[in-house]
C-alpha positions as YAML, in Angstrom:
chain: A
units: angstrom
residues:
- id: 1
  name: UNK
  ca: [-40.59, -100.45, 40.73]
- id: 2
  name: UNK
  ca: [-41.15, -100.47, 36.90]
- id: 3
  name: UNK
  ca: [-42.25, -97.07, 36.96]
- id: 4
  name: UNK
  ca: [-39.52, -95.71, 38.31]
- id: 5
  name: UNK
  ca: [-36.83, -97.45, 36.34]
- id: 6
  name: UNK
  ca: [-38.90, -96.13, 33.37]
- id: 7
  name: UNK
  ca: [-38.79, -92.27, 34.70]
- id: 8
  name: UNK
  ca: [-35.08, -92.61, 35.69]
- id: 9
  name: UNK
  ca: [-34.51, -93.98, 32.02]
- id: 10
  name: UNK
  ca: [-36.83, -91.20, 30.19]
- id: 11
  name: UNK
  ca: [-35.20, -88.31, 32.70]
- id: 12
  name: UNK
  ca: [-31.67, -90.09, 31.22]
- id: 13
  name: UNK
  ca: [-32.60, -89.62, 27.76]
- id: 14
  name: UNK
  ca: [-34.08, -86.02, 28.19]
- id: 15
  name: UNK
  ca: [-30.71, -85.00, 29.89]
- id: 16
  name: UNK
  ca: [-28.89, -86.63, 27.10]
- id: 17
  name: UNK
  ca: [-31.27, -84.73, 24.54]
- id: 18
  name: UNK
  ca: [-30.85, -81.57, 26.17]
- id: 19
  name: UNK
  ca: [-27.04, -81.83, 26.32]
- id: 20
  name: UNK
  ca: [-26.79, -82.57, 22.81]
- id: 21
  name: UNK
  ca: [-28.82, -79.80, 21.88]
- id: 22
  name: UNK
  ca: [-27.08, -77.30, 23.96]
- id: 23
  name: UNK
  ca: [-23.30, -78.57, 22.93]
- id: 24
  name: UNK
  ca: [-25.20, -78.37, 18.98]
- id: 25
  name: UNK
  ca: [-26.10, -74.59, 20.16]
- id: 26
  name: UNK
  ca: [-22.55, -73.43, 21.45]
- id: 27
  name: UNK
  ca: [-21.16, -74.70, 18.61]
- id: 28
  name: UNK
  ca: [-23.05, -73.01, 16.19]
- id: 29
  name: UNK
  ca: [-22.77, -69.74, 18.07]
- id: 30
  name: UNK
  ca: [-19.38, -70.36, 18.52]
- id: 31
  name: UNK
  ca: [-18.97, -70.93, 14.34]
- id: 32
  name: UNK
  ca: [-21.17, -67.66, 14.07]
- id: 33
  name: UNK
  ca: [-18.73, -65.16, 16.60]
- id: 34
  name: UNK
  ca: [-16.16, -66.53, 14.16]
- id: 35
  name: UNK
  ca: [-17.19, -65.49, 10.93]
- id: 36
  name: UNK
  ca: [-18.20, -62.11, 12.39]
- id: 37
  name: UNK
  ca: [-15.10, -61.47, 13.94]
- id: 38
  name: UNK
  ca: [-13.42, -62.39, 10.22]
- id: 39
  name: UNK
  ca: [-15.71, -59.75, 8.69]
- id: 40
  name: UNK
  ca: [-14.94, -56.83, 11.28]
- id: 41
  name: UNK
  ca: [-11.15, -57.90, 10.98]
- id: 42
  name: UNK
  ca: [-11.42, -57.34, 7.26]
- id: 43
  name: UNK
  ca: [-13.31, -54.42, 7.66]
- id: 44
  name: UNK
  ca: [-10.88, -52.72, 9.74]
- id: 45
  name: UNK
  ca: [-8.12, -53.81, 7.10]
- id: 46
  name: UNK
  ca: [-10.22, -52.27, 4.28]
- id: 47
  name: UNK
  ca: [-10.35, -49.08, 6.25]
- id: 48
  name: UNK
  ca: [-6.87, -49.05, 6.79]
- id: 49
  name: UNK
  ca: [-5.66, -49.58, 3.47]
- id: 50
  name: UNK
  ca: [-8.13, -47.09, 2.50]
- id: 51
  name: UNK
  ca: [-6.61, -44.25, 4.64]
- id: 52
  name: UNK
  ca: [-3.44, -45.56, 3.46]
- id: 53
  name: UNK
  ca: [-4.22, -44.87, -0.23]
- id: 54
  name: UNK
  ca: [-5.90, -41.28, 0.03]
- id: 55
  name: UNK
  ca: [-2.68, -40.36, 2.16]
- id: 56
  name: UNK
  ca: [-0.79, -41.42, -0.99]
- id: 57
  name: UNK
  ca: [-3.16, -39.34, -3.29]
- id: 58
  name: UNK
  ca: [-2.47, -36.50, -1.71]
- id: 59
  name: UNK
  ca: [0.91, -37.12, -1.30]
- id: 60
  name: UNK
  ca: [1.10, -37.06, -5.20]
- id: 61
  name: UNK
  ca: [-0.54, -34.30, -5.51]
- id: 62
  name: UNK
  ca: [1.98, -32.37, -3.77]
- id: 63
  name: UNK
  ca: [4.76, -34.23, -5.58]
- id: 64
  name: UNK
  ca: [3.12, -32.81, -8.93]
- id: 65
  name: UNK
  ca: [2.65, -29.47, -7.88]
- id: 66
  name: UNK
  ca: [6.60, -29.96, -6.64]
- id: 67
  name: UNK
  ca: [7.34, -31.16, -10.36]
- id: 68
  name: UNK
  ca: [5.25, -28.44, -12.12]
- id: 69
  name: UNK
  ca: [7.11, -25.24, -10.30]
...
């Protein structure tokens, strides 16, 4: 009977170890999809405002040529 009390107790412990590890996992991946999805967002910002100031560029340029005439 001692034998199996001892296997139920190490299978216990295992589970518990294995749970813990996996929960430790998710949350790192978890912490991980985060801070890439914060760098793509920002990416996609910089882009934008990018676009935003070479439309304005050119958009001076014509206003100079405007002024010039």
């Amino acid at each position: 009977m001692k034998s199996v009390e001892l296997t139920n107790l190490l299978i216990g412990i295992v589970i518990a170890l294995i749970t813990y590890v996996s929960k430790r996992m998710i949350d790192k991946m978890d912490a991980f999809e985060q801070k890439l999805s914060d760098i793509l967002m920002s990416d996609v910002a910089n882009k934008k405002d990018i676009e935003v100031l070479k439309s304005n560029i050119n958009d001076h340029e014509t206003r100079l040529q405007k002024l010039e005439s």
